[in-house]
C-alpha positions in Angstrom: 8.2 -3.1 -15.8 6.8 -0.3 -17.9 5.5 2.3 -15.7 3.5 4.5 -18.5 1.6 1.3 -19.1 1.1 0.5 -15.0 0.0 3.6 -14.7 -2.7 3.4 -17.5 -4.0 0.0 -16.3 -4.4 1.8 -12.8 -6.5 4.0 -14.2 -8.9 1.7 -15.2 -9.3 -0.6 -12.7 -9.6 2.0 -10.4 -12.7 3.8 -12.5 -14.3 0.4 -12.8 -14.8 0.4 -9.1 -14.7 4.3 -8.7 -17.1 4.6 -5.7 -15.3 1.5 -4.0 -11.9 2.8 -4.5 -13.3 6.2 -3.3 -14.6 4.2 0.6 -10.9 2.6 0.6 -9.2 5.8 0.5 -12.0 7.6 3.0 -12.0 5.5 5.7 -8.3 5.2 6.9 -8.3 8.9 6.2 -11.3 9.6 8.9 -9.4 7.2 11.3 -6.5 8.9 10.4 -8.0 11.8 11.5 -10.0 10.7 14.2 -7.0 8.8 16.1 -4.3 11.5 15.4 -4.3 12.4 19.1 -3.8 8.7 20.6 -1.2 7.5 18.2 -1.4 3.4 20.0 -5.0 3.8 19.2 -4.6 4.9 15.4 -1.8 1.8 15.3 -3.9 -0.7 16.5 -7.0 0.8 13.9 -4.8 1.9 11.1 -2.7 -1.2 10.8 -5.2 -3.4 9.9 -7.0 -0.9 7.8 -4.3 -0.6 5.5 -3.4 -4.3 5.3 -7.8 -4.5 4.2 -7.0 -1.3 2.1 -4.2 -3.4 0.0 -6.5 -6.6 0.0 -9.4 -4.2 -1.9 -6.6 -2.9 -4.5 -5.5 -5.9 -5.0 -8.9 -7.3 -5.7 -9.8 -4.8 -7.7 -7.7 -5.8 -10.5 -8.9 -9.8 -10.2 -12.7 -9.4 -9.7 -15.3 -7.2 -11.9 -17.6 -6.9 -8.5 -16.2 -6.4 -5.2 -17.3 -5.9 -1.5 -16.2 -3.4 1.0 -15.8 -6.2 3.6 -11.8 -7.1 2.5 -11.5 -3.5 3.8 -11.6 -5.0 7.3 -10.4 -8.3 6.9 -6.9 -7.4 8.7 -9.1 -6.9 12.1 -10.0 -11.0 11.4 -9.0 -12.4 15.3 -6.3 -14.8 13.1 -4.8 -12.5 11.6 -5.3 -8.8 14.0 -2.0 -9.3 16.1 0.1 -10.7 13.3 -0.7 -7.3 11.1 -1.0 -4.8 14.0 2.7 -6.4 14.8 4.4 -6.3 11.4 2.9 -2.9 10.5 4.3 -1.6 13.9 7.7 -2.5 13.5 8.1 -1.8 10.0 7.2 2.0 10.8 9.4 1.6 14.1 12.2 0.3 11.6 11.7 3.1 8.9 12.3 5.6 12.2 15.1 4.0 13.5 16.5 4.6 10.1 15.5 7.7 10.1 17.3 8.6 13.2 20.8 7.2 11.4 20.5 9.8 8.4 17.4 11.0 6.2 19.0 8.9 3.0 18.8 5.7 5.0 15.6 6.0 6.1 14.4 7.0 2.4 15.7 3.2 1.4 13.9 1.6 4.0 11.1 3.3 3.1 11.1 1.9 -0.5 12.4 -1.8 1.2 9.4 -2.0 2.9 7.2 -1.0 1.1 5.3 -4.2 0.2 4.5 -5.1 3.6 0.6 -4.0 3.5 0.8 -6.2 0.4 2.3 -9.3 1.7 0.1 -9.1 4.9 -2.8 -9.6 2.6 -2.0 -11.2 0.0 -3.0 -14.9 1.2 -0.9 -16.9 -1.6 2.0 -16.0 -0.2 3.4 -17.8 2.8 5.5 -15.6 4.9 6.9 -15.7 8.7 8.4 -12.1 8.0 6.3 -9.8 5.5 9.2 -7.4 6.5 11.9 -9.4 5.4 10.4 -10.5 2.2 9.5 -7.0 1.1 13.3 -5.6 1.1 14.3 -9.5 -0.6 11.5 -8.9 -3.5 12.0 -5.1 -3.6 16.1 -5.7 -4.0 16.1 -4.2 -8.1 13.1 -2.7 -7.7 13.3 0.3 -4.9 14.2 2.7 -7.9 11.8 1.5 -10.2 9.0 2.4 -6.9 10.7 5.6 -6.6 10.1 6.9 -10.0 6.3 5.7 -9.7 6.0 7.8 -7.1 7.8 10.8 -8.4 5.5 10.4 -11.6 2.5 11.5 -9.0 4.1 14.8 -8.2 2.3 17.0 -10.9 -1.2 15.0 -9.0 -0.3 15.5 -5.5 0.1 19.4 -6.4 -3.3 19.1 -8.0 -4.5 17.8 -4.9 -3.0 20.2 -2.3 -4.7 22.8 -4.6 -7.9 21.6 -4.6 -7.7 21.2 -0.7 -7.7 17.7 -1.1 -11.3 17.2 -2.7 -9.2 16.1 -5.8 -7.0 13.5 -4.1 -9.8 11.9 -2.6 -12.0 11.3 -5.7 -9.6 10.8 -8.4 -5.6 10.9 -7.0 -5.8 8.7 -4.1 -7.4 5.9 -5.5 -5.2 6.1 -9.0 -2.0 6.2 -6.8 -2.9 3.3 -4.6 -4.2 0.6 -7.4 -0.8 1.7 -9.2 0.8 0.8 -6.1 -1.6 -2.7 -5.8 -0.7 -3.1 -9.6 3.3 -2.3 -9.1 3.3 -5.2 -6.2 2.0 -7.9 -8.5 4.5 -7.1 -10.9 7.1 -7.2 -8.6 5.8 -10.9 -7.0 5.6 -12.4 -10.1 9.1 -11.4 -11.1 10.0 -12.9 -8.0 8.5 -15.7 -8.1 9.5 -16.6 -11.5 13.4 -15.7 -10.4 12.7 -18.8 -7.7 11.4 -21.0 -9.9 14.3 -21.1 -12.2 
């Protein structure tokens, strides 16, 4: 997996469907915002959110035009409960980490990470998206890690622009990286099973 080229693709896709990208990174951030206070209401908003929010990413890199409806496909009645559940425990798992010691928790952070992914990603057949995110991310937690480390210099940027730059350029680069980063990592995985 070469990150400098991940990174470059991102880039791309993400500007070919700049003002989509832009919606996908706005709205969970108004909920975000919106449901601070009640935090069982911003679960049961957010976690479908997010699951539509990886669906668009992933997308983006498959299909020159996309809609903004895949953004809410995770409140679809088949599929609400199932991602408000998964979502749920793998945040109450990352505390309970947590709780144990702060290095622990950072693991399980990068473990589950794919989750959102696997939620929406309907060609692949999973009873535990939890469970298959820490089998598939097994070799590959370091390789997220320095990803995200690689976004530092941007997320300074961003905290000095009060945010106006991570909504319109940073946000949307780092989260199609991260769409682009799963897709490497289920092919490798699926390959490894078919051998």
């Amino acid at each position: 997996m070469d990150r400098k080229s991940l990174k470059n693709r991102a880039k791309i896709i993400f500007k070919n469907h700049y003002g989509m990208a832009i919606l996908a990174t706005i709205v969970p951030g108004l909920i975000i915002g919106m449901a601070a206070p009640a935090v069982i209401i911003g679960t049961v908003l957010l976690a479908p959110l997010f699951v539509g929010q990886a669906l668009l990413f992933l997308k983006f890199s498959k299909e020159d035009i996309v809609e903004i409806n895949p953004l809410f496909s995770g409140f679809q009645s088949q599929k609400y409960l199932h991602n408000v559940l998964y979502l749920f425990l793998q945040s109450l798992f990352i505390f309970l980490w947590f709780l144990l010691l702060i290095i622990p928790g950072v693991i399980k952070i990068f473990s589950y990470a794919l989750t959102p992914y696997i939620l929406a990603d309907d060609t692949v057949e999973s009873d535990d998206p939890i469970t298959l995110s820490r089998q598939w991310m097994d070799g590959y937690k370091g390789k997220l890690l320095v990803l995200e480390l690689s976004f530092i210099g941007w997320y300074l940027l961003s905290a000095l622009t009060l945010g106006v730059l991570y909504i319109f350029y940073v946000g949307p680069y780092i989260m199609q990286a991260r769409a682009l980063f799963y897709e490497e990592v289920k092919l490798a995985n699926q390959t490894k099973q078919l051998r």
